[in-house]
ZARO-553216 format. One record per atom (N, C-alpha, C, O): residue in one letter; x, y, z. Coordinates in steps of 0.001 Angstrom, whole numbers, plus 500000, padded with zeros to 6 digits. Example, Ala and Ser with C-alpha at 12.3 -4.5 7.8 and 13.67 -1.06 7.14 Angstrom:
A513190494310507800;A512300495500507800;A513200496700507800;A514236496681508465;S512850497750507080;S513670498940507140;S512900500030507870;S513409501138508039;
//
This chain:
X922093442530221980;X920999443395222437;X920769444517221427;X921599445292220953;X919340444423221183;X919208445859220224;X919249447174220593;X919690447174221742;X919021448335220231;X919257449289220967;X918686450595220436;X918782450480219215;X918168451721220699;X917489452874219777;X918245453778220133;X918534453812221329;X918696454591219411;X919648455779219585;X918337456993219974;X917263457127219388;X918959457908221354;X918220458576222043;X918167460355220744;X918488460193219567;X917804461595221176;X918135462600220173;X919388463056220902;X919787464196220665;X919928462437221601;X921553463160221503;X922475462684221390;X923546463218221680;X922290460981220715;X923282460082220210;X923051459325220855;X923168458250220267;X922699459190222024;X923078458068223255;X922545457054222509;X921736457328221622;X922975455568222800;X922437454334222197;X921636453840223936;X922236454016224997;X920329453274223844;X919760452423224621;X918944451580224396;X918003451575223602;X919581450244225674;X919143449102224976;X917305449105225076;X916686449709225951;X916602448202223854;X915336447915223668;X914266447335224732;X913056447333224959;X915901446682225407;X915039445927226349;X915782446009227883;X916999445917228039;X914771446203229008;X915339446147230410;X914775445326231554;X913889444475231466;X915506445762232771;X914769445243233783;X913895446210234433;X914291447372234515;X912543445824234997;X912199446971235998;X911755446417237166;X911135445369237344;X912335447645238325;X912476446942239535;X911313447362240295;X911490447503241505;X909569447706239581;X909008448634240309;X908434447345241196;X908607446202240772;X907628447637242657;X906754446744243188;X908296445397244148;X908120444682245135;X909548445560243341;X910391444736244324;X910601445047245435;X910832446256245450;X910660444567246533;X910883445069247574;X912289445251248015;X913095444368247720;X912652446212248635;X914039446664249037;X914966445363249356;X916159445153249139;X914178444754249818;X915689443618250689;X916011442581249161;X916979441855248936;X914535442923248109;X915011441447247099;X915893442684246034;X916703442082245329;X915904443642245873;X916022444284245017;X917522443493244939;X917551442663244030;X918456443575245529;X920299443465244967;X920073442011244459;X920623441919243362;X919453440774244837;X919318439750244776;X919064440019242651;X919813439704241726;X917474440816242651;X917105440509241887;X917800441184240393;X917758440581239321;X918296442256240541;X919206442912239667;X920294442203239528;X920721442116238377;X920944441602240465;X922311440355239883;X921692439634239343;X922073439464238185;X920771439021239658;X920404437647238483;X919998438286237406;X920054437544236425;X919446439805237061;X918942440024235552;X920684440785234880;X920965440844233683;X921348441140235711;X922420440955234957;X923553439752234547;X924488439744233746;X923034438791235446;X923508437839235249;X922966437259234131;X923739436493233555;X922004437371233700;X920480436929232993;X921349437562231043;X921695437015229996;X921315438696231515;X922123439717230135;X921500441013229996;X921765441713229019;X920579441443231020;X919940442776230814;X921256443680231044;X922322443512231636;X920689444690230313;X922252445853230988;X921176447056231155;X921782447886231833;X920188447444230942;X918897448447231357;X918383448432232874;X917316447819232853;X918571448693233714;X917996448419234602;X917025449660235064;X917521450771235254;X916024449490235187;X914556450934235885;X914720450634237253;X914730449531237800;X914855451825237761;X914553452209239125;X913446453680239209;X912711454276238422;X913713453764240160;X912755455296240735;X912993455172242643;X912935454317243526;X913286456674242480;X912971457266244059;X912028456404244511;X912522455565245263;X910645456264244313;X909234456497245307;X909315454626245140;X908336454160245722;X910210453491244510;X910277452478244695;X910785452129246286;X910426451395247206;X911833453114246019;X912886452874247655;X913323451557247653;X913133450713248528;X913854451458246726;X915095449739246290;X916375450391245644;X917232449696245098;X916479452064245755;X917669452355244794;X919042451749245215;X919996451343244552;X918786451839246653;X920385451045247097;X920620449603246792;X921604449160246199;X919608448914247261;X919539447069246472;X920322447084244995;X921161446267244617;X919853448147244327;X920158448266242988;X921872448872242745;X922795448450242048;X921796449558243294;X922978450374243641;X924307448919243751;X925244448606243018;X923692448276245195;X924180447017245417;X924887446192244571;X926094445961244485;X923694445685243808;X924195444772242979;X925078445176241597;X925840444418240997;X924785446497241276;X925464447190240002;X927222446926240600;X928076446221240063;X927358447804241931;X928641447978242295;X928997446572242799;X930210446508242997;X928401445498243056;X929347443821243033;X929485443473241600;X930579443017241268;X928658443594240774;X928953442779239470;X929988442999238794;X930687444012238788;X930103442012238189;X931855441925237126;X931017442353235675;X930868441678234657;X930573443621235964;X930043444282234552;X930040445771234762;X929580446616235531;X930969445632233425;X931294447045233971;X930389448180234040;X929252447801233756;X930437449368234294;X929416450411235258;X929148450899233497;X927990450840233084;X929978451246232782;X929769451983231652;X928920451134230703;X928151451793230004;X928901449876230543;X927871448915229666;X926834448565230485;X926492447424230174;X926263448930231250;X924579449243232005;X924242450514231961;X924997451486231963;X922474450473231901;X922425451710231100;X921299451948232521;X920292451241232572;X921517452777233407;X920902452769234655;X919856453918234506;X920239454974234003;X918524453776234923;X917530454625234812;X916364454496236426;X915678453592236903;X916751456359236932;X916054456158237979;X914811457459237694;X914764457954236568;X914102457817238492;X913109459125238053;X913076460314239530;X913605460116240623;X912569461090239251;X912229462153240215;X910806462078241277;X909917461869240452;X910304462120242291;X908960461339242248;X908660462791242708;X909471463710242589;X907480462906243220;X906670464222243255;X906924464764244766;X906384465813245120;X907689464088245578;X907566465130247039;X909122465674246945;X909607466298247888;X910037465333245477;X910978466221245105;X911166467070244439;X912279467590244355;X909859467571243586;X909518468370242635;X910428469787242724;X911148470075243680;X910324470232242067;X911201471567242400;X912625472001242240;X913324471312242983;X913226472742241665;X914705472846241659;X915560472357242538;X916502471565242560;X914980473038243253;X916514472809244735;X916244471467245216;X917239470772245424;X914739470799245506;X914143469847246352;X915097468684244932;X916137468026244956;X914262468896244098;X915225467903242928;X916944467716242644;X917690466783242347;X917049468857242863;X918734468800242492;X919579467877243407;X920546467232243001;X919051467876244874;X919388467157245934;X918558466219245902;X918978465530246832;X917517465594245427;X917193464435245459;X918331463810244580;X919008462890245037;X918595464425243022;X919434463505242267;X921020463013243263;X921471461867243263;X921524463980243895;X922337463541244687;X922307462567245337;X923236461771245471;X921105462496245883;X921161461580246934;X920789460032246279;X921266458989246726;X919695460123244956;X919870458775243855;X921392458306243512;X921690457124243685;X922413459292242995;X924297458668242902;X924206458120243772;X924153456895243668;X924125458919245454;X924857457924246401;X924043456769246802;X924590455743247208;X922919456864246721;X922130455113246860;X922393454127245894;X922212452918246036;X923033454979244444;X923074453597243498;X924431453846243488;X925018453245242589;X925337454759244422;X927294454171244362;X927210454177242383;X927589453210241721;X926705455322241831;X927596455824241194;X927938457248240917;X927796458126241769;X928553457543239280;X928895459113238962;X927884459464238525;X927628460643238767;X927133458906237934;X926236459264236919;X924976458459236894;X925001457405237529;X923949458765236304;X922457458221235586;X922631458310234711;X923251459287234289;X922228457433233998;X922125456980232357;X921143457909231684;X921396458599230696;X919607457828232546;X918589458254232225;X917432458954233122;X916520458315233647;X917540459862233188;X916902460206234778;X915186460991234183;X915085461788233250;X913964460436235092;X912884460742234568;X912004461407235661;X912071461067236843;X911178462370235197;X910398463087236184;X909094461692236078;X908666461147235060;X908778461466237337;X908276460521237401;X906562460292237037;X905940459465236370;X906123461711238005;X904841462465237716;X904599463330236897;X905668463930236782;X903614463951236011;X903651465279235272;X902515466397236547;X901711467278236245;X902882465907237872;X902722467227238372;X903351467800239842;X904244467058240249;X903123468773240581;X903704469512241389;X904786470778240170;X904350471381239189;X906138470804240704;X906837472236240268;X907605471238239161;X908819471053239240;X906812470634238158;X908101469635237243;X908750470949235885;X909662470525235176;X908303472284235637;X909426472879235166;X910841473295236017;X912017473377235662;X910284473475237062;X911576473703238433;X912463472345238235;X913636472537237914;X911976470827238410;X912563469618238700;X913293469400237098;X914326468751236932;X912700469928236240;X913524470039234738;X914547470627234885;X915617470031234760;X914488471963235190;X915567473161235106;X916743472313236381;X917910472686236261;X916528471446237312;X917845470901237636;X918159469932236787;X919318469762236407;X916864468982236288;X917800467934235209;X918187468257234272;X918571467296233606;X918288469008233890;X918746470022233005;X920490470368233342;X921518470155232698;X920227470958234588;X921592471190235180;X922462469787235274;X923581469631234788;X921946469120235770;X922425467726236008;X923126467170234436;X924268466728234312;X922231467312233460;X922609466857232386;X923928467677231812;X924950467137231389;X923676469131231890;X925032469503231603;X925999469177232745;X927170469084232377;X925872469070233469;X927408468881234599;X927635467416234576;X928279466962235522;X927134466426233470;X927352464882233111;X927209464075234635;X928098463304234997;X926348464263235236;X925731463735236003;X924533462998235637;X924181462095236395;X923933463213234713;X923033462633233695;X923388462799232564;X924085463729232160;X922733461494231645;X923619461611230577;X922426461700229170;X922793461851228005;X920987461569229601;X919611461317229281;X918810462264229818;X919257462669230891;X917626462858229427;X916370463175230548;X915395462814229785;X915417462512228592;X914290462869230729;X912857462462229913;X911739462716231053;X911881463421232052;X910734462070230719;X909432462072231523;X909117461084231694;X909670460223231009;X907916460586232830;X906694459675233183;X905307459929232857;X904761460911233361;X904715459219232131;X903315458813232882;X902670460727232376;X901746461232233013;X903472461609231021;X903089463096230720;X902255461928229654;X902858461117228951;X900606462076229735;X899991461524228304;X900119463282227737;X900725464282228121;X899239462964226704;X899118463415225195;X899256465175224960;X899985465749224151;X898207465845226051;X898050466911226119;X899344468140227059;X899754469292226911;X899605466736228214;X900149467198229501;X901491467104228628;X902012468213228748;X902318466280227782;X903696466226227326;X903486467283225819;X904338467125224945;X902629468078225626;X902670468743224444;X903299470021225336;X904474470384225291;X902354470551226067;X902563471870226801;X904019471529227535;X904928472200227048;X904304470913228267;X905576470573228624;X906786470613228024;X907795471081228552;X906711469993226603;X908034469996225474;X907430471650224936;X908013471763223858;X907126472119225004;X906720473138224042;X907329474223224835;X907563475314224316;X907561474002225918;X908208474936226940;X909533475037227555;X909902476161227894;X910178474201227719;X911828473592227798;X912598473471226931;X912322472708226006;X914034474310226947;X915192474065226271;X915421472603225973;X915246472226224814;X915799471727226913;X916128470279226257;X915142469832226008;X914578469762227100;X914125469236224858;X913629468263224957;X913399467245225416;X914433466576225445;X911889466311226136;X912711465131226509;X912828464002225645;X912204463709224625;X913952463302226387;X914522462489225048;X913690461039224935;X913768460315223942;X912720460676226352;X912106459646226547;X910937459798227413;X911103460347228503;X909490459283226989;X908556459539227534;X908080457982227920;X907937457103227070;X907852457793229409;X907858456137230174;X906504456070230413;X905958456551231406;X905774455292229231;X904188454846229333;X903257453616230009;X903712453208231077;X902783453367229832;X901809452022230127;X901487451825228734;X900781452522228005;X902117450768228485;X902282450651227178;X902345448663226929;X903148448054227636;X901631448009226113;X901743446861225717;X900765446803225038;X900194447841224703;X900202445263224559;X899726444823223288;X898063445154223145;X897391445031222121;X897527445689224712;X895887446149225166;X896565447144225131;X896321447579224006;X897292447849225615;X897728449604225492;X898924449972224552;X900110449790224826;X898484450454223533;X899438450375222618;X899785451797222343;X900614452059221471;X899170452778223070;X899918454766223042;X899836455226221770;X900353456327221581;X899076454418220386;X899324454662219265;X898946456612218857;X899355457248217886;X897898457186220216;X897458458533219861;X898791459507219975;X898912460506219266;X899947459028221122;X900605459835221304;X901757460405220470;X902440461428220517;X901680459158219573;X903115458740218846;X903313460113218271;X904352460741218476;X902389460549217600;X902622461800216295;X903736462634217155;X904852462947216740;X903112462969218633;X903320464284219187;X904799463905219463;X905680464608218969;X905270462312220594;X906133462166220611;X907793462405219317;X908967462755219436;X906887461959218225;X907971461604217112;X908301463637216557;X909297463827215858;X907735464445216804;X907751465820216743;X909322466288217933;X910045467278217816;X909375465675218511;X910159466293219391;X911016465019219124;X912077465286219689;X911112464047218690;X912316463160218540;X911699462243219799;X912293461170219691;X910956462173220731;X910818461876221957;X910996459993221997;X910643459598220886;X911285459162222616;X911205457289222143;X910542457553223177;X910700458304224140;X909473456551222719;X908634455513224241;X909206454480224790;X909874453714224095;X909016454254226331;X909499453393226781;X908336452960227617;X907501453811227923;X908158451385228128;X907413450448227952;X907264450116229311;X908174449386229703;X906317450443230273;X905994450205231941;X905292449652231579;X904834450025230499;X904676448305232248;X903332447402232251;X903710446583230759;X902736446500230010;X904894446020230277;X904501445561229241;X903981444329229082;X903787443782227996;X903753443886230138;X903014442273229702;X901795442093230816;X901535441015231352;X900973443554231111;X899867443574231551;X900250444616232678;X901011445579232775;X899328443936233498;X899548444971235441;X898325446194235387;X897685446162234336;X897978447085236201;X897542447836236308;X896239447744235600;X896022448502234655;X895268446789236020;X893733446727235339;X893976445975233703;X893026445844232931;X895544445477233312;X895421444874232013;X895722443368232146;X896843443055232547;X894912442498231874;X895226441308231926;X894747440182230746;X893891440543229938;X895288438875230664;X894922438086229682;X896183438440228553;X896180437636227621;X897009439250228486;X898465439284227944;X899354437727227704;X899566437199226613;X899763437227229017;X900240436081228609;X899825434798227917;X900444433988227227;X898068434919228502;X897328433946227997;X896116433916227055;X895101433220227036;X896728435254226012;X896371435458224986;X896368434177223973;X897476433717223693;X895297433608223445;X895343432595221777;X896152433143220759;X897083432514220255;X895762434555220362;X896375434952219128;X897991435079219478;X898818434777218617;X898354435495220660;X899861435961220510;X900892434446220897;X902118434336220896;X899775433377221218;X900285432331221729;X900551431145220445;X901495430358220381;X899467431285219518;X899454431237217887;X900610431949217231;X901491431276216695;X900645432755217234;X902056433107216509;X903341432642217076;X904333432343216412;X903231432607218386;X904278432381219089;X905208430913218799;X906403430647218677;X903867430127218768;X904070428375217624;X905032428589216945;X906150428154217220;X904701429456215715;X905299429554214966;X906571429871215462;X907017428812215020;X907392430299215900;X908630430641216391;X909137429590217699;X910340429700217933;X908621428894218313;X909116428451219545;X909286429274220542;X910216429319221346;X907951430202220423;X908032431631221397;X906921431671222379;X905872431166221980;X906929432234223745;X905312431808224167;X904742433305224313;X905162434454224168;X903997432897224544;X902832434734224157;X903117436134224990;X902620437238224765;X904237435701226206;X904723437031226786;X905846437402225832;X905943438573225463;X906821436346225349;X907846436829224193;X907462437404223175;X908007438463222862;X906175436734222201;X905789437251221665;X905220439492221564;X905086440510220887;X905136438808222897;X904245440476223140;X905222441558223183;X904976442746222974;X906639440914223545;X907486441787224168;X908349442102222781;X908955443114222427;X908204441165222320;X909131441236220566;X908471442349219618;X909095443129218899;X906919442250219784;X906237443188219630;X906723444875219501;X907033445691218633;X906585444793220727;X906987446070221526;X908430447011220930;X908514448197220608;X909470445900220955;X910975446418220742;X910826446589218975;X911338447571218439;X910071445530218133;X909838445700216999;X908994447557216633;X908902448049215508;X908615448073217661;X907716449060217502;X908759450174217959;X908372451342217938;X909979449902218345;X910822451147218609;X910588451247219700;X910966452340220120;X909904450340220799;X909458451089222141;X910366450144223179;X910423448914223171;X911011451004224015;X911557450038225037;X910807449474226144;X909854450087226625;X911171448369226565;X909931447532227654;X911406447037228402;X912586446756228190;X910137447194229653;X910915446617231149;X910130445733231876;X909447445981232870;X910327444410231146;X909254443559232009;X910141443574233502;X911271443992233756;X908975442850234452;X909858442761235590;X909314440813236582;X908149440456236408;X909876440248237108;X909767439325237458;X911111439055238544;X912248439483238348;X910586438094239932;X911714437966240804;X912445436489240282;X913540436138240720;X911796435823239451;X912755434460238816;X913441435283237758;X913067436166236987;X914993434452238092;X915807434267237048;X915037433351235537;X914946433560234327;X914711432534236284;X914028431656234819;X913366432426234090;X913656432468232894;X912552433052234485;X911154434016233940;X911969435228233196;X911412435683232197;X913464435911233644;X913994436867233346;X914293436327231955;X913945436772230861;X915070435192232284;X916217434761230611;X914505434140229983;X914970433268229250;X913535434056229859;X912202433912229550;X911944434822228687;X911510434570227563;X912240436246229227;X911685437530228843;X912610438255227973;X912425439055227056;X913993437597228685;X914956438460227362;X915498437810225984;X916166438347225100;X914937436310226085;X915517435773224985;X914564436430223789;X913412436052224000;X914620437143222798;X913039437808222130;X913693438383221126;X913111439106220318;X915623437992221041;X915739438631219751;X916576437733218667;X917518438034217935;X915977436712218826;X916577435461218076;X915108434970216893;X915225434034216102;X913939435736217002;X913208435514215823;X912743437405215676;X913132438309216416;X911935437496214630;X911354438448214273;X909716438352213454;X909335437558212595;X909139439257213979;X907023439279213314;X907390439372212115;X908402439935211697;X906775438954211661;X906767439472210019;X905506441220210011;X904945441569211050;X905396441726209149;X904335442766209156;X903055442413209097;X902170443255209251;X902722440782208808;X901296440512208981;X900570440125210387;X899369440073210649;X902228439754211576;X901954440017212272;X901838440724213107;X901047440360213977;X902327441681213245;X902732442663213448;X900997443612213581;X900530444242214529;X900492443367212351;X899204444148212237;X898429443408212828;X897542444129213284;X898220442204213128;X897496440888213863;X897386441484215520;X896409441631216254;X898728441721215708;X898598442004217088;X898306443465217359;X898091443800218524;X898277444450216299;X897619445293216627;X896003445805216776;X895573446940216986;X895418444770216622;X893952444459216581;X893797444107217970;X892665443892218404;X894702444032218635;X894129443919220024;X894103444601221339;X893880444364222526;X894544445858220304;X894406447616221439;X892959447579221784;X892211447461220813;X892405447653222955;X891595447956223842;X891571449163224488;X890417449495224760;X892698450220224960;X892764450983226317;X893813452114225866;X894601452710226600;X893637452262224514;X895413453015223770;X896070454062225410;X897158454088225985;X895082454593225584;X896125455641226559;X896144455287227703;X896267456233228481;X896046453933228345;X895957452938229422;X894544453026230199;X893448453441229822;X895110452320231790;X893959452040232386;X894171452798233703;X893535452582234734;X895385453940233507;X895296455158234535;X894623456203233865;X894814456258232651;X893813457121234421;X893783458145234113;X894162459605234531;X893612460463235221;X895741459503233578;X896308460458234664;X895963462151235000;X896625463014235576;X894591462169234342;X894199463693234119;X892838463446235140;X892206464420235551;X892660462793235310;X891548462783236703;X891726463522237715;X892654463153238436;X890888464911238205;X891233465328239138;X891425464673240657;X892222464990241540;X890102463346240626;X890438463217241892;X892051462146242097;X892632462057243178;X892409461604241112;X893883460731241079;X895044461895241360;X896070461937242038;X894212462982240325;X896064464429240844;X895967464701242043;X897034464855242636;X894397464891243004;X894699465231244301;X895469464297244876;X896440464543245592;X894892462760244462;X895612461977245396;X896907461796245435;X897552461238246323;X897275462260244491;X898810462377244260;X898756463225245249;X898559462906246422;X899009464903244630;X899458466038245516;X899183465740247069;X900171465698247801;X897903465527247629;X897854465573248802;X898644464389249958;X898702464435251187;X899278463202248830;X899792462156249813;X901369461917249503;X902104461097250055;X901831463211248072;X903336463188248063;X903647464267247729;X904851464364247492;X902775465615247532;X903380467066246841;X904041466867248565;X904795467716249039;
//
């Protein structure tokens, strides 16, 4: 497994599982088979409500707790110091462990300098061992890092081969910040990913099919991706992706097919922030 070193040494792997949209009862099911599979990344979040499924299956597996690299987030009706500090508590005891690998404010709104200043705390008392953000685009993660002692060390986008975040990169790479990869093989208004010609054409060439392709992409770009799927087949599908490599001509091939760079949310829409605030501040 490849892996990008975070800005405070930490190594994490390129590639994960994500458990968003699973439902609670498949969640333990589906995290044993992607560790069974060889993922050791696994994405969670509060506002999924599968942390225990996950929790589940981490604490049965014959792998150990320290070689999975566990990532859950903060969601917005925990915003706030105190409301956050005790949410992270209560994420250990649903996922039965000591620690988060990587813990992310999920939204960039409600009190998220308050919900910092505990992950913050959290991070020094090695209860977290990572912090970062969600879903902060371009403007909203400038003012944010520009204001906090820790930096964050990871910013979690909508990000694939139609959304490729290429505007944010500058700002990110200023603060050391890595992208990591939500929606990478479509979802959310992006589609025609798997059954792309061009990425299915290159893919020939390798004995790769056009979601590998896309995803090889991705980890080739420094960005971590969490495809997600309830087959095992489809999992070892998604993670086999580091047994060839693009060359740079392809590489630029598939970048000709950004459509949507800063996705197909718009997370600065007032009426999307109300709907946030008013159905989870």
């Amino acid at each position: 497994m490849e892996t990008i070193r975070l800005s405070n040494g930490i190594e994490m792997p390129l590639l994960g599982y994500g458990v968003f949209l699973v439902p609670p009862q498949e969640a333990e099911r589906c995290v044993s088979d992607a560790l069974e599979v060889g993922y050791r990344l696994i994405d969670t979040a509060q506002a999924y409500q599968n942390e225990e499924g996950v929790g589940a299956a981490i604490a049965k597996s014959s792998v150990r707790r320290e070689d999975i690299f566990l990532v859950t987030k903060v969601w917005i009706s925990n915003a706030g110091e105190e409301k956050a500090a005790r949410s992270i508590d209560e994420s250990l005891r649903k996922l039965q462990t000591d620690y988060i690998d990587l813990l992310l404010i999920h939204q960039a709104y409600g009190d998220v300098f308050g919900s910092w200043r505990a992950m913050e705390q959290a991070y020094r008392s090695g209860k977290v061992r990572a912090i970062g953000v969600s879903n902060f685009q371009a403007a909203r993660f400038f003012d944010f890092a520009h204001y906090v002692n820790v930096k964050p060390m990871v910013n979690q986008l909508q990000c694939n081969v139609m959304v490729q975040q290429t505007g944010i990169e500058p700002l990110l790479d200023e603060t050391n910040t890595k992208m990591m990869a939500w929606g990478p093989l479509g979802g959310q208004g992006v589609d025609g990913i798997v059954k792309s010609e061009v990425l299915a054409a290159i893919g020939s060439k390798y004995q790769k099919s056009a979601a590998q392709v896309a995803l090889r992409w991705l980890t080739q770009r420094g960005i971590v991706a969490i495809p997600k799927s309830s087959h095992k087949e489809r999992m070892a599908q998604n993670f086999s992706i580091f047994d060839f490599a693009l060359t740079a001509e392809e590489m630029q091939t598939i970048a000709t097919l950004n459509q949507h760079d800063t996705g197909l949310i718009n997370f600065q829409d007032p009426q999307f922030v109300k709907y946030l605030i008013e159905t989870y501040g």
